[in-house]
N, C-alpha and C positions, 0 to 999 in steps of 0.2 A: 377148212384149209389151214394148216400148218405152216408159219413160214420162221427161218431165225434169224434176227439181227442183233450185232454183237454193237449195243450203244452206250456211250459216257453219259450218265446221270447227274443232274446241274440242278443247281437251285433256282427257283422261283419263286421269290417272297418267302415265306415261310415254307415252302413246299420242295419238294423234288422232283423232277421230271425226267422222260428219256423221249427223245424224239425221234421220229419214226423217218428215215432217210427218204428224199423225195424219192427216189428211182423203185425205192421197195414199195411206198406207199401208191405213186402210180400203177406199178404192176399187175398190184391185190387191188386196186381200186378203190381203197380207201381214203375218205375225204374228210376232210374236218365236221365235227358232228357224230360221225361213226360211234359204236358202243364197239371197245374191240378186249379181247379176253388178252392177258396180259402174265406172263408165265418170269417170274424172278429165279434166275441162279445169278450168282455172285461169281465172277471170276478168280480166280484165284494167281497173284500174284507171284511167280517162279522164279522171283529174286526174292523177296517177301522169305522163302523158307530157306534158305542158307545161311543165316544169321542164326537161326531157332536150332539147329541141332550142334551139340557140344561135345566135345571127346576128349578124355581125357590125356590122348597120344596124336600125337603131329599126325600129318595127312601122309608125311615121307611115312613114318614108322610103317600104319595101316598100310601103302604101298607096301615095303619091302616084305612085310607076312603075305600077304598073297601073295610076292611071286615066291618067297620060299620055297614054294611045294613045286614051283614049276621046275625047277633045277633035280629033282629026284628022278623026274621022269626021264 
């Protein structure tokens, strides 16, 4: 059975953990002691990449060339 929970990763001692929400962990039936397969993606942050891209012309300029073309029509 497949299940996803989107959890904040925290330290323990030396280690890292994600803890598994009681509501989800009741459902599956999983109890402490369990051996449970454990599948990592990384989130990715959507403020994180507007800093990262850089142009050499203001955001107005890009604005006004696109609508350029809209006035021929």
């Amino acid at each position: 059975m497949r299940v996803q929970v989107t959890a904040k990763v925290r330290r323990v001692g030396n280690s890292l953990s994600i803890v598994i929400p009681a509501e989800k962990a009741r459902v599956e039936r999983i109890e402490e002691g369990d051996v449970v397969r454990v599948e990592i993606q990384k989130k990715v942050n959507i403020e994180d990449l507007f800093g990262s891209l850089k142009s050499r012309r203001t955001s107005q300029a890009a604005k006004d060339e696109v609508r350029s073309g809209w006035e021929d029509e």
